[in-house]
C-alpha positions, -999 to 999 in steps of 0.1 A, spaced: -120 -60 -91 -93 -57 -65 -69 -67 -94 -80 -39 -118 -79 -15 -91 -44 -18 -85 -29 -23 -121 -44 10 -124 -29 25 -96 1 13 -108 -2 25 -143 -8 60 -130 25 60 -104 44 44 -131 31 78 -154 38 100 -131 71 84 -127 76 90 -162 63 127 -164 88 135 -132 115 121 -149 104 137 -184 110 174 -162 138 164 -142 157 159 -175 142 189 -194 155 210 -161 189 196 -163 189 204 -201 182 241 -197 208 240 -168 239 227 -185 266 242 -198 257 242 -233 219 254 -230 238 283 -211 260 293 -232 239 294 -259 216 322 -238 241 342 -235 254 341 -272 227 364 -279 231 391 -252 249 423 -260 287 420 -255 301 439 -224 335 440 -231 364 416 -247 400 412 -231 432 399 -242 465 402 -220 489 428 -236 520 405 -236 506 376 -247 524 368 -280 558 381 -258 551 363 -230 536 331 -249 506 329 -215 481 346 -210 443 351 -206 413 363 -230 381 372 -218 341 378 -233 314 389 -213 279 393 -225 251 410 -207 220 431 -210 236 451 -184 272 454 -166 247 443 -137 247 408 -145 270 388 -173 278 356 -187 319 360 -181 336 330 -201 374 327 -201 401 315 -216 441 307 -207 462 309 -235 495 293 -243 508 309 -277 543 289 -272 531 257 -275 498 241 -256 471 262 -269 441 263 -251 447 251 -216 417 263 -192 383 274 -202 357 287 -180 324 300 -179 304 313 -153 270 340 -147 284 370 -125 273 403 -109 284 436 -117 313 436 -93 328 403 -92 331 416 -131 349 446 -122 368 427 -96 382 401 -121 391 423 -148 409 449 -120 430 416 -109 438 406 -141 445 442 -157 468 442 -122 487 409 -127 492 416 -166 480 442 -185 448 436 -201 437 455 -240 402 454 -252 404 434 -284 375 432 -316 355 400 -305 361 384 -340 402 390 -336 396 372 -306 374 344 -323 399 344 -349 428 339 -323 410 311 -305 402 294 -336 440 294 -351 452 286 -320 433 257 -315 442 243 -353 484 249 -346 481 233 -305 459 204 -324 487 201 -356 515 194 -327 494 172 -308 476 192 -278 437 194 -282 423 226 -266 402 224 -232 373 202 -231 351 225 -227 364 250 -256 342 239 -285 307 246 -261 323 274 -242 335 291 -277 299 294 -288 294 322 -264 304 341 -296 276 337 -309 274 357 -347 304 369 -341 330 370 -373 361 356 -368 366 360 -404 362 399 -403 392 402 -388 425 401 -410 448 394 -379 478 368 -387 491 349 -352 525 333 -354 521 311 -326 555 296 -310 590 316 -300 618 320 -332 599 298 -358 589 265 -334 569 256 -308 587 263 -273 571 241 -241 571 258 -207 564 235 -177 540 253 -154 544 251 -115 523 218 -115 531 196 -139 543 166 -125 579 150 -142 555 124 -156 536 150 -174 566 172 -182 580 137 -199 551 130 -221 542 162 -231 579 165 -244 573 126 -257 542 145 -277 562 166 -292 592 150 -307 566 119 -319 546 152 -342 583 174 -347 613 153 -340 641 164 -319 649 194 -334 613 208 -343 608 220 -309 624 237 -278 617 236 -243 629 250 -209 619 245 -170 597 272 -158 610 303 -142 
């Protein structure tokens, strides 16, 4: 009797073991970063950035924020490399009203920022990513969830054409932090997809 009391009592810990671990996982699932973006992908679009001088200066930034209000939005970013790396950094975060205004003020302050169409900047994302990918440099980890923020947006409505690299060929640009081992096989990447003379590349200003 003993026995059967305690397989039972087992049996129901070992369920409710089960059950707490069947809504710890469902939590984390609504939590991530896909289930997130998704959300947002169907809230109306508060604005869409792109830095002025990007295809001049070959960096720069591109921004889409959805929200039911400017109160509250789902800001997801992107840094650009036109020249030759593509998609380097993509973020996305929930933020209020102000940090909102506060970003896009800094950014607008650093370089210029124009409000683009959201599906020219679909469009530019999507290209992008195809040319970095065609010379060897995948876009951010995060850029195929993160991208999705677009939701039903286009990109295929818009009629933009982006030549990407400077006079006719990809041009690499070290940034501040890349180490001479990744300035060396970034360089390596390239000649392996180009050859020596497909490409160009100088040290960072």
């Amino acid at each position: 009797m003993a026995i059967n009391i305690a397989q039972k009592r087992a049996r129901k810990a070992q369920r409710r073991k089960q059950v707490v671990a069947q809504k710890r996982r469902a939590e984390e699932a609504e939590s991530s970063l896909p289930a997130r973006v998704l959300r947002a992908a169907g809230l109306p679009i508060q604005g869409c950035f792109l830095t002025e001088a990007l295809f001049d200066d070959g960096i720069g930034t591109l921004v889409l924020a959805r929200g039911v209000t400017s109160d509250r939005v789902a800001l997801s970013c992107y840094l650009l490399d036109t020249f030759c790396l593509g998609i380097k950094d993509v973020t996305f975060e929930l933020v209020g009203g102000e940090y909102f205004q506060f970003y896009t003020d800094a950014m607008d302050s650093m370089s210029p920022m124009v409000s683009v169409d959201p599906s020219y900047a679909r469009k530019l994302l999507r290209d992008l990513a195809v040319w970095s990918r065609s010379i060897g440099f995948a876009p951010h980890g995060d850029f195929a969830t993160v991208e999705r923020i677009f939701g039903d947006v286009n990109a295929d409505a818009s009629d933009a054409v982006f030549r990407f690299g400077r006079d006719g060929k990809p041009l690499y640009i070290p940034g501040p932090n890349d180490t001479a081992l990744l300035i060396r096989r970034r360089i390596e990447q390239l000649r392996k997809h180009l050859g020596d003379e497909g490409f160009s590349w100088e040290s960072a200003a």
